[in-house]
Phi, psi and omega in degrees: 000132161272132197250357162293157179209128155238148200271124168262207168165124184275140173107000195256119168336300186299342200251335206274344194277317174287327172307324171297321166304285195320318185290326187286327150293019212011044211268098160283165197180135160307100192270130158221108180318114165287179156244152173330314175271139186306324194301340180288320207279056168307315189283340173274315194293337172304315198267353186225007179076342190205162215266348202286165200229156301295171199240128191235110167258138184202078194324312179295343168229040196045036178255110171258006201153088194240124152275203212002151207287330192294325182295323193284328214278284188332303195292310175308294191301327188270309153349288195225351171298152192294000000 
């Protein structure tokens, strides 16, 4: 079962670059489409403090909300990397 889960937006570079990191690690994760306008995006903003994509939660390893894609790919790859 997966317990990384990531905040998306389909079409987003940034969400594509990390998706591209989970998939190369083989790495399963739990996906959740935000929607396009920020004002919606309550649930990212409860969990990550701020409304921007993507957002990498990771229970297991005590990320409760982690943004921007490079810290996140760094933190995956140092992580879960050979």
């Amino acid at each position: 079962m997966a317990t990384l889960e990531l905040y998306e937006l389909e079409g987003c570079p940034y969400c594509a670059k990390v998706t591209t990191k989970l998939d190369e690690l083989g790495l399963e994760y739990e996906s959740h489409s935000v929607p396009r306008s920020h004002s919606e995006r309550t649930e990212v903003e409860q969990i990550s403090g701020q409304t921007g994509v993507p957002v990498l939660v990771d229970p297991d390893h005590d990320v409760d909300g982690m943004p921007e894609s490079d810290d996140i790919v760094a933190y995956l790859e140092e992580t879960y990397g050979g």
